[in-house]
N, CA, C and O atoms as CSV, one atom per row, in Angstrom:
chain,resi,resn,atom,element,x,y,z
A,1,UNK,N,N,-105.211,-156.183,43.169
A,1,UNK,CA,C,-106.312,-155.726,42.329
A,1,UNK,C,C,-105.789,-154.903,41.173
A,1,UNK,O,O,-105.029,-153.948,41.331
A,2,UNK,N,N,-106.292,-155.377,39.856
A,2,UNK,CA,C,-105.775,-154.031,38.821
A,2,UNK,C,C,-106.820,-152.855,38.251
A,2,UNK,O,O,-106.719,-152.039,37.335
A,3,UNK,N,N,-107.858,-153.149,39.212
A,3,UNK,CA,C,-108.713,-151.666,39.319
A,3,UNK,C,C,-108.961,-151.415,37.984
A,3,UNK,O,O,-108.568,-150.302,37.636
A,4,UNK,N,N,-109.553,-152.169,37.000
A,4,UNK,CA,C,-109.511,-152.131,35.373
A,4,UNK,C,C,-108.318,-151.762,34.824
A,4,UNK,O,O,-108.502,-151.296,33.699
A,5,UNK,N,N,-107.317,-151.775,35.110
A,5,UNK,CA,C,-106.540,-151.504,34.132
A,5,UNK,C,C,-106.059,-152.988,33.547
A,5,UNK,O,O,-106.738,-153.999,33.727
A,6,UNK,N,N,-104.987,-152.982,32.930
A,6,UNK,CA,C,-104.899,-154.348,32.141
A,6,UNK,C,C,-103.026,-154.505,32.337
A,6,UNK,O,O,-102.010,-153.810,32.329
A,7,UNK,N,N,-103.546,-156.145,32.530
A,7,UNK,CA,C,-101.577,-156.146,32.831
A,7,UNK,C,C,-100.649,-155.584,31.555
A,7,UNK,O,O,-100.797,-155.455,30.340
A,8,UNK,N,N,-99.569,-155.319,32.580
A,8,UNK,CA,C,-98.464,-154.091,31.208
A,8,UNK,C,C,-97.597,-155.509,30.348
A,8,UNK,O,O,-96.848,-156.280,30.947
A,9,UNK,N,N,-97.786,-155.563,29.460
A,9,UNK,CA,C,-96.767,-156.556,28.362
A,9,UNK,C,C,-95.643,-156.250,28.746
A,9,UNK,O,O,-95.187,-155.107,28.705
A,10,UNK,N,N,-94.958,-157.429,29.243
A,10,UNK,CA,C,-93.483,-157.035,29.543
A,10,UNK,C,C,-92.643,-157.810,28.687
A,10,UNK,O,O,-92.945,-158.953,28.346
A,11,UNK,N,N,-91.532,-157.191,28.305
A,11,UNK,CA,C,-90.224,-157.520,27.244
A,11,UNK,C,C,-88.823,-157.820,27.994
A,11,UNK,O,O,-88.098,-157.249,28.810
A,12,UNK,N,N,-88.844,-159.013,27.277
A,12,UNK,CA,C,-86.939,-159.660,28.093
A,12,UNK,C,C,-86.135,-158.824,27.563
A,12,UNK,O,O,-86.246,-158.140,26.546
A,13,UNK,N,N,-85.171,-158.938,28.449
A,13,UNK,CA,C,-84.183,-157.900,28.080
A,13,UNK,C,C,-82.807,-158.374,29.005
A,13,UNK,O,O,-82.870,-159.305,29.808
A,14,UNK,N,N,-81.704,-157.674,28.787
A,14,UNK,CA,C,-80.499,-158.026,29.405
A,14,UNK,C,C,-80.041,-156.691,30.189
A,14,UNK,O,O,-80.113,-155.683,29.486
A,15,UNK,N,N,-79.586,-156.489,31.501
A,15,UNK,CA,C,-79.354,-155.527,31.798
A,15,UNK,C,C,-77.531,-155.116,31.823
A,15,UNK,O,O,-76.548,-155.706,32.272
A,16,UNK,N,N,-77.681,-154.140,31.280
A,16,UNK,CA,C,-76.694,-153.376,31.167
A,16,UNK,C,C,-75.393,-153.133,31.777
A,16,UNK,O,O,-74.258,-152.856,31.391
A,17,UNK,N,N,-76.007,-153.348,32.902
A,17,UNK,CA,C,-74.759,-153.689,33.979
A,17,UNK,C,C,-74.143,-155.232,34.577
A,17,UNK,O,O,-73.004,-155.643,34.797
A,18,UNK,N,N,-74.995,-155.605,34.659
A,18,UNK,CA,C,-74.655,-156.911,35.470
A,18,UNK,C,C,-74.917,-158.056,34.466
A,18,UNK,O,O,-74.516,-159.203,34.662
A,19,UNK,N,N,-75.624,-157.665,33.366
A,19,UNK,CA,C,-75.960,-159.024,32.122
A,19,UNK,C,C,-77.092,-159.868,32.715
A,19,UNK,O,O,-77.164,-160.922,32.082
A,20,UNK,N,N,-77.739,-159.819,33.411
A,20,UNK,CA,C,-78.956,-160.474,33.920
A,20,UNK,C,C,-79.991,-160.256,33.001
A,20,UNK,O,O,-80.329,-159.188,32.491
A,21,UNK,N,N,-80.585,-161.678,32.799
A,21,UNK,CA,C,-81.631,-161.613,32.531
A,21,UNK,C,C,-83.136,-160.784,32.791
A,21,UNK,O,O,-83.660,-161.180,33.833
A,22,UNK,N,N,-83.714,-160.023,32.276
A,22,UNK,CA,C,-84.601,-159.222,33.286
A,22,UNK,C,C,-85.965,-159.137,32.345
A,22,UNK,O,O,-85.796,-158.991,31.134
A,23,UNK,N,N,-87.225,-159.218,32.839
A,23,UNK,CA,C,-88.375,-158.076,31.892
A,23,UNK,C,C,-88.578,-156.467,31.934
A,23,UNK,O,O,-88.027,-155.848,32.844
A,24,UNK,N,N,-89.139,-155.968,31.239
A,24,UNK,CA,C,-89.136,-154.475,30.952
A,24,UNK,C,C,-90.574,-154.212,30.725
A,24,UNK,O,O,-91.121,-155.214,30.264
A,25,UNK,N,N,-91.435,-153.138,30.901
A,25,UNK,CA,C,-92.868,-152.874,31.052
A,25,UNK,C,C,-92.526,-151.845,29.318
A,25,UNK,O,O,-93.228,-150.962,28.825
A,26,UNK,N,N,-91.380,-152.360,28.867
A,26,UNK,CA,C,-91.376,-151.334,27.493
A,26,UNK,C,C,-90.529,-151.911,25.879
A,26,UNK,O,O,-89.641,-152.728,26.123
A,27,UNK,N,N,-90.586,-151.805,25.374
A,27,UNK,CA,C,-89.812,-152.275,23.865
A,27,UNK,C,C,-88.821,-151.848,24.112
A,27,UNK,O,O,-88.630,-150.649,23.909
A,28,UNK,N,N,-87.698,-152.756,24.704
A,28,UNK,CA,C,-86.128,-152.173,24.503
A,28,UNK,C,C,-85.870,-151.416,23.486
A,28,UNK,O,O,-86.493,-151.741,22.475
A,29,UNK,N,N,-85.034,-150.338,23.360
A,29,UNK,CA,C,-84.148,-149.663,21.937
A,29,UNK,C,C,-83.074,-150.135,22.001
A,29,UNK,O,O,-82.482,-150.217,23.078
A,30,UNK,N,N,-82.675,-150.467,21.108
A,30,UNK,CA,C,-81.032,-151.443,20.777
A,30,UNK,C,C,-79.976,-150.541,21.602
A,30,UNK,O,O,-79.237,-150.823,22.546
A,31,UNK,N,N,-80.245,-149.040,20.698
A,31,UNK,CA,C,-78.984,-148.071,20.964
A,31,UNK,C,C,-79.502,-147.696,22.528
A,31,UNK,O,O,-78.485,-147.017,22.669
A,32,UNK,N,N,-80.061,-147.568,23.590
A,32,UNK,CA,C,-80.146,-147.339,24.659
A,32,UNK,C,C,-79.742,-148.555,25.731
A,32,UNK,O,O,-80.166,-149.646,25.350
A,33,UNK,N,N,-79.120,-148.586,26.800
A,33,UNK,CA,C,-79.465,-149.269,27.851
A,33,UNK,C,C,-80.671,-149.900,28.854
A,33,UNK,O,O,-81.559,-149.117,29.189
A,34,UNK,N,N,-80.706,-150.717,29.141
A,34,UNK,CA,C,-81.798,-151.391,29.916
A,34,UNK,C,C,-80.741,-152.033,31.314
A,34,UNK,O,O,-79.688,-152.638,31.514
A,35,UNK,N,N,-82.048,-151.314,32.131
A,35,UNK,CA,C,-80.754,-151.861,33.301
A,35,UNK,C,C,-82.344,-153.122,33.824
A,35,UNK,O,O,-83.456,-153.262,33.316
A,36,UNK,N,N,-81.587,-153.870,35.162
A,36,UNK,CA,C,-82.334,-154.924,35.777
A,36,UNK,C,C,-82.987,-153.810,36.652
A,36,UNK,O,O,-82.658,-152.659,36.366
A,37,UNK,N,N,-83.966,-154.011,37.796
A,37,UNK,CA,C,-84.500,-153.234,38.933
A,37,UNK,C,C,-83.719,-153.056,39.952
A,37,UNK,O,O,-83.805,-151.935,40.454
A,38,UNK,N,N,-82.718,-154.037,40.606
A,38,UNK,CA,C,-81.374,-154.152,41.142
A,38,UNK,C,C,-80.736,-152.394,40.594
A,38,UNK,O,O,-80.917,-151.301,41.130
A,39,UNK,N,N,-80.138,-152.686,39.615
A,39,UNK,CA,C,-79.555,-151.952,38.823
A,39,UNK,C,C,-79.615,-150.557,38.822
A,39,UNK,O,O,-78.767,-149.749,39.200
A,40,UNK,N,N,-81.133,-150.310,38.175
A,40,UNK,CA,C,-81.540,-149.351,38.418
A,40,UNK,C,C,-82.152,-148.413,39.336
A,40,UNK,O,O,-82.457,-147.253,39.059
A,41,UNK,N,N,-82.328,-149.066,40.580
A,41,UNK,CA,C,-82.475,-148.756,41.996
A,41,UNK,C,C,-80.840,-147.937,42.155
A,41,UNK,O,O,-80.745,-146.725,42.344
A,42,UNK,N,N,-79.977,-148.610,42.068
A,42,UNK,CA,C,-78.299,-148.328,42.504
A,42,UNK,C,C,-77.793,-146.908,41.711
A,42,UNK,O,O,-77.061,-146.014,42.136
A,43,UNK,N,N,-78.500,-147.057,40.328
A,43,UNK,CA,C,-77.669,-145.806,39.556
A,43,UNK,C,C,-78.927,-144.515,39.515
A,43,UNK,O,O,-78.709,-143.343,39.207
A,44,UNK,N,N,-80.252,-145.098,39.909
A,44,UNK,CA,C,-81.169,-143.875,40.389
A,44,UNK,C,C,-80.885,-142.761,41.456
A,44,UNK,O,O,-81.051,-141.544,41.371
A,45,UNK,N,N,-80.463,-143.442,42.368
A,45,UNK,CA,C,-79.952,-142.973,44.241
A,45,UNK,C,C,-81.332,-142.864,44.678
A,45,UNK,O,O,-82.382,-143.206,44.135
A,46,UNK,N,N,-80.960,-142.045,46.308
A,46,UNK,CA,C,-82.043,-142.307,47.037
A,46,UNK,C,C,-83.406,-141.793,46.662
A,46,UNK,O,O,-83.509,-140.837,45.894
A,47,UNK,N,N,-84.452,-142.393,47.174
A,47,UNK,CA,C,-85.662,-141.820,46.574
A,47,UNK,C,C,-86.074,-140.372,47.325
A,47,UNK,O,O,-85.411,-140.148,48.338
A,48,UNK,N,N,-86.937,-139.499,47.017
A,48,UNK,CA,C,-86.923,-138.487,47.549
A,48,UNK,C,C,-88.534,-138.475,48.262
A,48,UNK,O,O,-89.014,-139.235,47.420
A,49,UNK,N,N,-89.236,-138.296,48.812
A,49,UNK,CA,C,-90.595,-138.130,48.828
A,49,UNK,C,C,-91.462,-137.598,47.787
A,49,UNK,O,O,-90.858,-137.002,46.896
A,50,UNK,N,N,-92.631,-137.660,47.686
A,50,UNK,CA,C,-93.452,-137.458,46.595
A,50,UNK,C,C,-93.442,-135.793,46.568
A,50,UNK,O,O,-92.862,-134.994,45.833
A,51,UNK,N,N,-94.483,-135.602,47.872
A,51,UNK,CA,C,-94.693,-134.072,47.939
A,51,UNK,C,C,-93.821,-133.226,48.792
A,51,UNK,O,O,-93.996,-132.009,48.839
């Protein structure tokens, strides 16, 4: 369900690490990195709980 909201425009992109093909929920910046979800799961670390 998207509960009114509206699907997020997603942008191809190449990730940074591994060169995979990937989408992005944002307008790549040239001079920044874009990693894949793979990717960025690995160089985030573990998740912490919310509260």
């Amino acid at each position: 369900m998207s509960y009114g909201r509206e699907p997020r425009e997603m942008h191809k992109a190449v990730c940074a690490d591994c060169g995979k093909d990937c989408e992005v929920p944002f307008k790549p910046d040239p001079s920044r990195p874009v990693y894949c979800r793979e990717c960025w799961e690995k160089r985030r670390g573990p998740r912490r709980g919310r509260y």
